[in-house]
Short mmCIF file of the C-alpha atoms (twelve columns), coordinates in Angstrom:
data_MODEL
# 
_entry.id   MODEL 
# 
loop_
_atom_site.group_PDB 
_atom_site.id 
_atom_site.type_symbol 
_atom_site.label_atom_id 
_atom_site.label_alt_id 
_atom_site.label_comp_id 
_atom_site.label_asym_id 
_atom_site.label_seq_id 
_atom_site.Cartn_x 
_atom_site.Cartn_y 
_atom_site.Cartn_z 
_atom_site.pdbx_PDB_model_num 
ATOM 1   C CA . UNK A 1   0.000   0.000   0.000   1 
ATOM 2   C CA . UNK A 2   2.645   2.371   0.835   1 
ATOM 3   C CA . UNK A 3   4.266   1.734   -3.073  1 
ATOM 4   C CA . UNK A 4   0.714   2.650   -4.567  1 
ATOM 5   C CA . UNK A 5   0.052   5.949   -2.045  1 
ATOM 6   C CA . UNK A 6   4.187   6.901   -3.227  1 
ATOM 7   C CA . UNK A 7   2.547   6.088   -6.803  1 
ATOM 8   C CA . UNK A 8   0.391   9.014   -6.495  1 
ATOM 9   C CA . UNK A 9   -2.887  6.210   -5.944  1 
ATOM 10  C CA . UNK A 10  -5.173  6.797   -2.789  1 
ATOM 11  C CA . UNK A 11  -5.402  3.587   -0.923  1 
ATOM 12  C CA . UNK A 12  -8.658  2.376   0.956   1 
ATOM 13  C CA . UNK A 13  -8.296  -0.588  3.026   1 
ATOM 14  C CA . UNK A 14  -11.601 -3.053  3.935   1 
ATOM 15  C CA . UNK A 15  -11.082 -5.687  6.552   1 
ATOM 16  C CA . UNK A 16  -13.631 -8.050  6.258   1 
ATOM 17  C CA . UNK A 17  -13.326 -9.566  9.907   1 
ATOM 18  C CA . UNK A 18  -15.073 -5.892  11.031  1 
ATOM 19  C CA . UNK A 19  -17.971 -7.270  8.928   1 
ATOM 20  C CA . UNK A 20  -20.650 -8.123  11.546  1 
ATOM 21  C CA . UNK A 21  -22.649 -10.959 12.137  1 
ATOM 22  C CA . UNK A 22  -25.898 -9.416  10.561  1 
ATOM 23  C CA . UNK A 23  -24.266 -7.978  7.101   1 
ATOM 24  C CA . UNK A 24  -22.546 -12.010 6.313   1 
ATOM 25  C CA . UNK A 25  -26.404 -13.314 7.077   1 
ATOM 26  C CA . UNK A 26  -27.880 -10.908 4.672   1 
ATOM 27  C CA . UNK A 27  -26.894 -9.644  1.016   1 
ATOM 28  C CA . UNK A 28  -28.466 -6.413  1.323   1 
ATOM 29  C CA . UNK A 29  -26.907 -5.719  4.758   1 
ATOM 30  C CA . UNK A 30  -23.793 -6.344  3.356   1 
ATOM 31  C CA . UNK A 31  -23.313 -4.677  0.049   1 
ATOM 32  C CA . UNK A 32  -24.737 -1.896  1.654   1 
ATOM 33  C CA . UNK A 33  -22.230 -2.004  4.506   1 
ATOM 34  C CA . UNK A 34  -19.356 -2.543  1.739   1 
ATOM 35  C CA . UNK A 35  -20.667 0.797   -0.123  1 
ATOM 36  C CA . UNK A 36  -20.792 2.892   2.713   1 
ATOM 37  C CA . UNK A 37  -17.556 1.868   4.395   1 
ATOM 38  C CA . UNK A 38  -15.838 2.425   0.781   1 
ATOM 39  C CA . UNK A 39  -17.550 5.827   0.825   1 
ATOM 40  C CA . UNK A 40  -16.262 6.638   4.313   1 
ATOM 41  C CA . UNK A 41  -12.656 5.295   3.821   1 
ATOM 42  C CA . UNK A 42  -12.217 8.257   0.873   1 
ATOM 43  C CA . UNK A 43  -13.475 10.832  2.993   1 
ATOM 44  C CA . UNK A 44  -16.968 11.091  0.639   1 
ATOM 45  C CA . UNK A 45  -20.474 12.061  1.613   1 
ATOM 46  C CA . UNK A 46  -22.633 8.838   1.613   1 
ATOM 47  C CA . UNK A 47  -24.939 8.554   -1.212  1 
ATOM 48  C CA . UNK A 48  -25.970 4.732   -0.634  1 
ATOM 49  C CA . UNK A 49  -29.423 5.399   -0.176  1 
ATOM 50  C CA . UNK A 50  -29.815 7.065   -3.308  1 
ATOM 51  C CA . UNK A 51  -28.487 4.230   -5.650  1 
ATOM 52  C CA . UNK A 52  -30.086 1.297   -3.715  1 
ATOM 53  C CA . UNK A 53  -34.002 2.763   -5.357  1 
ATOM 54  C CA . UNK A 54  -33.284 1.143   -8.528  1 
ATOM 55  C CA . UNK A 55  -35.159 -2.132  -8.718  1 
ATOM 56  C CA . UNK A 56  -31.264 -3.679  -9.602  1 
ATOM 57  C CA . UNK A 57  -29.879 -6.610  -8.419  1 
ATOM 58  C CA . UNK A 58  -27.223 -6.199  -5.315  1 
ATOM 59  C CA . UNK A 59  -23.899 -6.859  -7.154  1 
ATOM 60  C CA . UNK A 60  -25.315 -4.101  -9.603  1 
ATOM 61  C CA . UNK A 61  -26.426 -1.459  -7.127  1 
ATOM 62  C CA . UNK A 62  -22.713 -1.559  -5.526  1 
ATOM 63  C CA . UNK A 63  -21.184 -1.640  -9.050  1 
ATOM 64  C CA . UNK A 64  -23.062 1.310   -10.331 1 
ATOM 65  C CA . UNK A 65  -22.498 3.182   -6.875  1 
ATOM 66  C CA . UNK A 66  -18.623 2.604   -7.154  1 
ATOM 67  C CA . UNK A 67  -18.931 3.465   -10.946 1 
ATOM 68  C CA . UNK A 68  -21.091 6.507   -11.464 1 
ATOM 69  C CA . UNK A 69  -20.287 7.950   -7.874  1 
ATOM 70  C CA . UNK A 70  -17.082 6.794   -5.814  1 
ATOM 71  C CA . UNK A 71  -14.696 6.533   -8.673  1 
ATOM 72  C CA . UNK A 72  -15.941 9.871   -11.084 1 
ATOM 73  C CA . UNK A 73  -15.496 12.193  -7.517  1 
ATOM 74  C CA . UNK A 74  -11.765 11.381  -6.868  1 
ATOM 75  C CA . UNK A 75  -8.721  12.722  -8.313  1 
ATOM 76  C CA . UNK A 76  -6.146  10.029  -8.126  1 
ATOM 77  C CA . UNK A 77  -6.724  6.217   -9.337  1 
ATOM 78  C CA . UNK A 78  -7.873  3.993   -6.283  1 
ATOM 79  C CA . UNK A 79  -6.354  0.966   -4.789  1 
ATOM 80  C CA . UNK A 80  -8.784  -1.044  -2.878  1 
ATOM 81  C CA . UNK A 81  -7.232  -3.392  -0.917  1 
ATOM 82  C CA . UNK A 82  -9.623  -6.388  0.593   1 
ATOM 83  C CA . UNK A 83  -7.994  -8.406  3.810   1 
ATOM 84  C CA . UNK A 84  -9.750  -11.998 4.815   1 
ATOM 85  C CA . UNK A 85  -11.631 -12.176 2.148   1 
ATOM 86  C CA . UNK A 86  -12.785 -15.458 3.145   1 
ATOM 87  C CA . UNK A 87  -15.060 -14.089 6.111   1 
ATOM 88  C CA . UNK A 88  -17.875 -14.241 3.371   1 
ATOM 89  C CA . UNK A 89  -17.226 -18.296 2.324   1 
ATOM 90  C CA . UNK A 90  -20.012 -19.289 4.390   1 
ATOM 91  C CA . UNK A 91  -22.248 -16.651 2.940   1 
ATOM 92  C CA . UNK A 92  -24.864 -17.490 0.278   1 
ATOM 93  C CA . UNK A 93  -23.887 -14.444 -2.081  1 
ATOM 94  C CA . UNK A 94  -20.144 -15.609 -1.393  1 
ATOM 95  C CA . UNK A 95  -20.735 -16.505 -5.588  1 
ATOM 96  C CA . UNK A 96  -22.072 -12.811 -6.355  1 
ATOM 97  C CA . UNK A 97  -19.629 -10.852 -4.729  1 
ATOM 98  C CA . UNK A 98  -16.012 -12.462 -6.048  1 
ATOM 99  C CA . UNK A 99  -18.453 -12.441 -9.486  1 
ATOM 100 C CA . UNK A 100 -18.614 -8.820  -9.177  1 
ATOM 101 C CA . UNK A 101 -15.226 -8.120  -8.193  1 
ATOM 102 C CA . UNK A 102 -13.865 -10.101 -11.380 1 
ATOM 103 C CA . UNK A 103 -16.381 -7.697  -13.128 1 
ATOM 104 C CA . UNK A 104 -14.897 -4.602  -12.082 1 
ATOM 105 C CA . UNK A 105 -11.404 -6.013  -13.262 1 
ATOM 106 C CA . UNK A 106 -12.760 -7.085  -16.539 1 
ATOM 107 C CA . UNK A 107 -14.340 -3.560  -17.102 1 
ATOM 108 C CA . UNK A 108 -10.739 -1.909  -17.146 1 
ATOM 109 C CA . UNK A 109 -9.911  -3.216  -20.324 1 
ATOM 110 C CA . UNK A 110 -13.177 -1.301  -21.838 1 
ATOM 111 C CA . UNK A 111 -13.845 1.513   -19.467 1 
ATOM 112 C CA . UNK A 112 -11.190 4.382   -18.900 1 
ATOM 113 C CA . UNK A 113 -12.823 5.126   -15.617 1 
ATOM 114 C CA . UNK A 114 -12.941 1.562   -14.356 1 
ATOM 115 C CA . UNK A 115 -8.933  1.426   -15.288 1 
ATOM 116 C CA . UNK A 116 -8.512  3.954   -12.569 1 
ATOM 117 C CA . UNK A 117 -9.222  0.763   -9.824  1 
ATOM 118 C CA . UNK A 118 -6.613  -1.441  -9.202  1 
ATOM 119 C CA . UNK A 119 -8.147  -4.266  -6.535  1 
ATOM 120 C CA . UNK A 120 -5.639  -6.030  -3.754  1 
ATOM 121 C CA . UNK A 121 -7.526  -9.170  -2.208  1 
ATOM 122 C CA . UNK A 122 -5.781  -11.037 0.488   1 
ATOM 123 C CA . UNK A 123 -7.159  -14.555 1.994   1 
ATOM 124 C CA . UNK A 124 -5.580  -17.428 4.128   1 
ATOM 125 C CA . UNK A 125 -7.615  -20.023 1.880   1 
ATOM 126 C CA . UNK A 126 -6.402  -20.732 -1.655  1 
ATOM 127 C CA . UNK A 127 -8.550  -19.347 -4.019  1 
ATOM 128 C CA . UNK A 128 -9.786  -21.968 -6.189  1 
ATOM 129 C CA . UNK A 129 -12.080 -22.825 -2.748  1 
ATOM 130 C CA . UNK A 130 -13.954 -19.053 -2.910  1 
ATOM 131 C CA . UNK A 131 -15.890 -19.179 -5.743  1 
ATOM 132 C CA . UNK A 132 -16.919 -22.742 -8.125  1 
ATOM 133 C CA . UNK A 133 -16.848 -20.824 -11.292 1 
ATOM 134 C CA . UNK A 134 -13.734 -19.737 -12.197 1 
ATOM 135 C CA . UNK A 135 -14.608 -17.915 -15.062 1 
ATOM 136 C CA . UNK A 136 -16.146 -15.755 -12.536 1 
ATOM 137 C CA . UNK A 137 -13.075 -15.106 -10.107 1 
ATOM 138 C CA . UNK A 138 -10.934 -12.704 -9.555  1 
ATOM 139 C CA . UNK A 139 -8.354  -14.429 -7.907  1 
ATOM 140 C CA . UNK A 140 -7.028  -16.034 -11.174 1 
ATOM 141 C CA . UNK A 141 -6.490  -12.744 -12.921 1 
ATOM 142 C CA . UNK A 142 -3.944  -10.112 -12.458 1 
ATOM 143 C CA . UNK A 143 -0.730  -11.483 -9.958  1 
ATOM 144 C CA . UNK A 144 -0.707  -14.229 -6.947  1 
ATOM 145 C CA . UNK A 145 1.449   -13.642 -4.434  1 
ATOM 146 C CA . UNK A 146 1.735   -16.453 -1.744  1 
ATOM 147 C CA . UNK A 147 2.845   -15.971 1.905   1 
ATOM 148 C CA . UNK A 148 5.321   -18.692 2.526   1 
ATOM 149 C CA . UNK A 149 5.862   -20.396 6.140   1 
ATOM 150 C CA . UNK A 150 8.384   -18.142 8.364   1 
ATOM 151 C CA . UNK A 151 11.838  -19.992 8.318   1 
ATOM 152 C CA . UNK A 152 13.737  -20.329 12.085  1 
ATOM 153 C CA . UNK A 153 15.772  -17.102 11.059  1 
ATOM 154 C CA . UNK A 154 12.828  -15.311 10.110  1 
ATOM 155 C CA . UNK A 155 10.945  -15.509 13.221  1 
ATOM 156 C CA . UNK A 156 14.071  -14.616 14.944  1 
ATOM 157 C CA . UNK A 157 14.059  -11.129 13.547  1 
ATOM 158 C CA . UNK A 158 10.614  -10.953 14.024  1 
ATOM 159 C CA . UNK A 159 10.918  -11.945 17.386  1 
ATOM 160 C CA . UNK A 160 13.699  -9.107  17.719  1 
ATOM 161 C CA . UNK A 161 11.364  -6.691  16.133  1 
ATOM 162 C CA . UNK A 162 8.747   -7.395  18.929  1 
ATOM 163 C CA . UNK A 163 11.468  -6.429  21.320  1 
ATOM 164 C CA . UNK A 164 12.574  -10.409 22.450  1 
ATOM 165 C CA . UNK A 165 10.193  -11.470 24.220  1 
ATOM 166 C CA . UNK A 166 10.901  -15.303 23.835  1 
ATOM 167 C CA . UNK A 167 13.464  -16.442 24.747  1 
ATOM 168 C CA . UNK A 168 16.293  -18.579 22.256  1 
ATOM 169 C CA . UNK A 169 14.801  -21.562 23.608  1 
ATOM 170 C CA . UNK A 170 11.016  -20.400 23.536  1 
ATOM 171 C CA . UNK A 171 11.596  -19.510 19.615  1 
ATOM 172 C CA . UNK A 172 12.505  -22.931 18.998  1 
ATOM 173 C CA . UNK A 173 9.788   -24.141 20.883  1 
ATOM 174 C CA . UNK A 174 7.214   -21.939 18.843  1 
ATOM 175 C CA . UNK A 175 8.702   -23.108 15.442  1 
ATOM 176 C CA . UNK A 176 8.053   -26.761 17.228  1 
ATOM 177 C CA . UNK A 177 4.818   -26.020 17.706  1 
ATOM 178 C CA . UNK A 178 3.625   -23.747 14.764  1 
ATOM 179 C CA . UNK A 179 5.975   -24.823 12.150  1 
ATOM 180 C CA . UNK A 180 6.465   -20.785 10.910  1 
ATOM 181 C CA . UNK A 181 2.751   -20.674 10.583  1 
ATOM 182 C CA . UNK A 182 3.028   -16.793 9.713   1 
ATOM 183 C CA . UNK A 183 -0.353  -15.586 10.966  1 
ATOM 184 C CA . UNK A 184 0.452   -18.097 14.216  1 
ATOM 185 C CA . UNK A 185 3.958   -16.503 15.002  1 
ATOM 186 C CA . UNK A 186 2.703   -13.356 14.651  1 
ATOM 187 C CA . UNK A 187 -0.470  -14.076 16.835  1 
ATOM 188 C CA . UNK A 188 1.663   -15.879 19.760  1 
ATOM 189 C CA . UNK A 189 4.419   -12.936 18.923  1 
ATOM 190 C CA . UNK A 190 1.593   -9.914  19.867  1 
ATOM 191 C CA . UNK A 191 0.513   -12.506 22.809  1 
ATOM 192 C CA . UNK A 192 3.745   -11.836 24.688  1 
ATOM 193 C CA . UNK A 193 5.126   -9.045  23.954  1 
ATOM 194 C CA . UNK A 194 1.653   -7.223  24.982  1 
ATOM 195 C CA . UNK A 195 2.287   -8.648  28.266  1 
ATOM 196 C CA . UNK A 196 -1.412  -10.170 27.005  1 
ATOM 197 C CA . UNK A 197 0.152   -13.849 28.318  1 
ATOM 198 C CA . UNK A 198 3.351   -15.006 29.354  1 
ATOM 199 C CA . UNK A 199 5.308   -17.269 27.305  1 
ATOM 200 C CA . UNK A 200 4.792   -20.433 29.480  1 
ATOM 201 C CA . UNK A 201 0.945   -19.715 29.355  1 
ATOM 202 C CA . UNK A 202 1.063   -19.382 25.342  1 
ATOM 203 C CA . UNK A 203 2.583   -22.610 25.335  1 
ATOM 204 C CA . UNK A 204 0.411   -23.919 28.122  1 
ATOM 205 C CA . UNK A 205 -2.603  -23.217 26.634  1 
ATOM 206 C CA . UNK A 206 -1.544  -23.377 23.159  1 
ATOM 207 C CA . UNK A 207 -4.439  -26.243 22.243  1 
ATOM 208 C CA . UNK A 208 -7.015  -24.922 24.158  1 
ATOM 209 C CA . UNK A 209 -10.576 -23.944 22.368  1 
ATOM 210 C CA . UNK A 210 -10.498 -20.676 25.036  1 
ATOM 211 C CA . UNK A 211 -6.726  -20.679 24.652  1 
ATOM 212 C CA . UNK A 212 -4.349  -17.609 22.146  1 
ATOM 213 C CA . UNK A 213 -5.284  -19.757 18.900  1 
ATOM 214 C CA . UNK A 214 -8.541  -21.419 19.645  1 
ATOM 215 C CA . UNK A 215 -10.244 -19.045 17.223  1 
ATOM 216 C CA . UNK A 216 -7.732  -20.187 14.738  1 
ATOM 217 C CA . UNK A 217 -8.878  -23.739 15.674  1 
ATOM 218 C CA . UNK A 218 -12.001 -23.382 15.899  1 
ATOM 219 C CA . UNK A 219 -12.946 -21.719 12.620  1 
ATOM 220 C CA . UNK A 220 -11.071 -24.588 10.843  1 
ATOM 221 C CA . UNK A 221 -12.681 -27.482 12.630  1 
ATOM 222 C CA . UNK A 222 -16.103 -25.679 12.118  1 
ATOM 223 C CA . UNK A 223 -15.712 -26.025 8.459   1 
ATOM 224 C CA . UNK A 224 -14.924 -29.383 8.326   1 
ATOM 225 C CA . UNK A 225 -18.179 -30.414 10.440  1 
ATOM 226 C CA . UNK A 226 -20.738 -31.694 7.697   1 
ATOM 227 C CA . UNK A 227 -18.068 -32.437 5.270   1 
ATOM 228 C CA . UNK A 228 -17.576 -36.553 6.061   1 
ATOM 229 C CA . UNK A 229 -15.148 -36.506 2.631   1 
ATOM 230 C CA . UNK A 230 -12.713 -34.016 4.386   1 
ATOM 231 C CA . UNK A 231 -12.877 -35.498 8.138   1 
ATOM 232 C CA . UNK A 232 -12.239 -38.819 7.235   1 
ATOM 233 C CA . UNK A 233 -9.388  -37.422 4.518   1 
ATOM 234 C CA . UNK A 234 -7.980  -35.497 7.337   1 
ATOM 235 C CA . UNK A 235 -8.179  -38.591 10.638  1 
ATOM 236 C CA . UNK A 236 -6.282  -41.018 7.422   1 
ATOM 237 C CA . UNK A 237 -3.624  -38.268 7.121   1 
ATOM 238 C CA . UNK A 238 -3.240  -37.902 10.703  1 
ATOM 239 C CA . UNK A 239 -3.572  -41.932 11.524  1 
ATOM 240 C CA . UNK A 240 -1.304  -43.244 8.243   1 
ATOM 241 C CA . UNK A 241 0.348   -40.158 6.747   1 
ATOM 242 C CA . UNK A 242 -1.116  -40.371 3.087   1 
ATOM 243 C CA . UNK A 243 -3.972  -39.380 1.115   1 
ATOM 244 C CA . UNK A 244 -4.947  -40.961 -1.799  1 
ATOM 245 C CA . UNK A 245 -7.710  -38.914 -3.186  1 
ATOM 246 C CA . UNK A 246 -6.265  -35.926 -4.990  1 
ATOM 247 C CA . UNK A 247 -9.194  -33.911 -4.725  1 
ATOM 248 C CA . UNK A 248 -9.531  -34.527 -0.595  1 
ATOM 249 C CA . UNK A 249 -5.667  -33.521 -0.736  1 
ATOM 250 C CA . UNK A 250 -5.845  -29.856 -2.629  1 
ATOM 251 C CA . UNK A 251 -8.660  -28.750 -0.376  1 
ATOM 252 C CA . UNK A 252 -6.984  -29.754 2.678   1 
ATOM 253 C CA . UNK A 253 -3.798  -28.322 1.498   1 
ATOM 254 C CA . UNK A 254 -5.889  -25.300 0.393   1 
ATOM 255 C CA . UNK A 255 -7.009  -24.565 3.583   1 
ATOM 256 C CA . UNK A 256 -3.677  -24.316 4.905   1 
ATOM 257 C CA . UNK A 257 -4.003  -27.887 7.203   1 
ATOM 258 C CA . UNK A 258 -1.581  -30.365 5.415   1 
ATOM 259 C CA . UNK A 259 1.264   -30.594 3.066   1 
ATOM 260 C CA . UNK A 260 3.511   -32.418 1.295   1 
ATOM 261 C CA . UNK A 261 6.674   -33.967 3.122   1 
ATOM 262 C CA . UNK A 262 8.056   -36.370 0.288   1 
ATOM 263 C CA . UNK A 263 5.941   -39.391 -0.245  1 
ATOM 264 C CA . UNK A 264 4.414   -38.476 3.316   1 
ATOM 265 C CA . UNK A 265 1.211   -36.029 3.822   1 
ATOM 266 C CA . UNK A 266 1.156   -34.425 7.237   1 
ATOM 267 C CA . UNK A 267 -0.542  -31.848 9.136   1 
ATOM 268 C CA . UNK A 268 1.189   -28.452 8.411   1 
ATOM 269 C CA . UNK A 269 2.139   -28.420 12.202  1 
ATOM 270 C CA . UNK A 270 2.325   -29.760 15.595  1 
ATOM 271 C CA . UNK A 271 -0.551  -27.816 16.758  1 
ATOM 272 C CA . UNK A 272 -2.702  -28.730 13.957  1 
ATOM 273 C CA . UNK A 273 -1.877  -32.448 14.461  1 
ATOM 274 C CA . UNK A 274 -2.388  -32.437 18.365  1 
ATOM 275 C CA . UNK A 275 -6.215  -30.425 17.945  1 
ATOM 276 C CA . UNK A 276 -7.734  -32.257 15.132  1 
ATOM 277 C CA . UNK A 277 -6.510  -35.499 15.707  1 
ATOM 278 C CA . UNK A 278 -8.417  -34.733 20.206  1 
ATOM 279 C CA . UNK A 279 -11.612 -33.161 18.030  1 
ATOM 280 C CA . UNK A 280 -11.482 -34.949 14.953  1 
ATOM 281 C CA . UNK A 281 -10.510 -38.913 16.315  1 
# 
């Protein structure tokens, strides 16, 4: 964000965990929320109302608004940058709104206005698991970039940004435990240095559902309740180490829970392996 604001761009930033409960249980809730926190991000009067009286469909309401108002009334091309994009999987117009994003993108190459939006969408699932039709998404245009696992080095300096507060012997103990999970280092990283937990209480409580990641946890194993495929895919690769079924193995993998370790498929960490396999057996 700071290369596209240096750019001359103006930057508006959209976290969707600050979406509440009642805009991800209803469409209208939520592309209205979307519009109006847009609007109030670049510092614009609020105009929703007016463009949701047109007897339009949702997706078109918010694309018209962000057409024919937001972008004609500023001065520099926008960067809209979109973090956890994957609050809205569970969401029934999850479809509708990645469709509309890819529609924005595809309107650049006809529309000089629309070529002053550049979108940045960030998730912790792999895309392909967002939307079915992938003619429709817009996570398979433009340029991926994928967050790799921290190595021990890098969550030294990281731990030496946060002002040490493990210990040598703690920061091997986290990479034990977490593998360089990057949003997990940084989470148990925040922990101590906010004096939120100690260290031996992180570690402590590391599996617990009320414990620093059992949000983490939770969300994960919540997903794969009501999905028999993926449980049973996920108890063989914790019991035997494979997975035969391709298909079982990219959405696993795509959710961030396993990986490849030569001929061997394991849980992507210690703690992942330890909570599914007290929840899941």
């Amino acid at each position: 964000m700071a290369s596209a604001v240096e750019a001359g761009k103006q930057v508006a930033f959209l976290d969707f965990q600050l979406f509440d409960r009642a805009a991800l249980q209803d469409a209208d809730e939520f592309y209205q929320q979307f519009c109006f926190w847009l609007t109030d991000e670049l510092d614009l009067d609020d105009q929703v109302a007016d463009y949701w009286q047109k007897p339009l469909g949702h997706p078109q309401r918010c694309t018209r608004y962000v057409g024919r108002y937001l972008l004609k009334s500023l001065e520099q091309p926008l960067v809209l940058a979109m973090d956890e994009v994957e609050r809205i999987f569970d969401t029934p117009f999850r479809n509708d709104s990645f469709s509309m994003l890819r529609s924005w993108h595809n309107q650049r190459a006809t529309k000089k206005l629309w070529k002053n939006l550049d979108l940045t969408l960030v998730t912790s699932t792999e895309p392909y698991q967002l939307i079915a039709d992938l003619n429709q998404s817009p996570f398979n245009v433009g340029e991926n970039l994928r967050l790799q696992d921290f190595s021990a080095q890098q969550v030294h300096h990281l731990n030496e940004a946060h002002g040490l507060p493990l210990s040598t012997l703690e920061e091997r103990r986290l990479m034990q435990l977490v593998n360089g999970h990057p949003y997990l280092v940084r989470k148990a990283l925040y922990l101590v240095a906010s004096d939120r937990m100690s260290a031996s209480q992180l570690f402590d409580r590391a599996r617990a559902e009320d414990g620093p990641f059992g949000d983490h946890l939770k969300y994960h194993l919540f997903r794969m309740y009501g999905n028999k495929a993926l449980v049973n895919g996920f108890l063989k690769i914790l019991r035997e180490q494979t997975c035969e079924d391709e298909v079982l193995y990219f959405r696993l993998h795509g959710a961030g829970l396993v990986c490849r370790d030569g001929q061997r498929v394991v849980p992507r960490c210690w703690l992942y392996a330890d909570y599914f396999k007290a929840h899941l057996g």
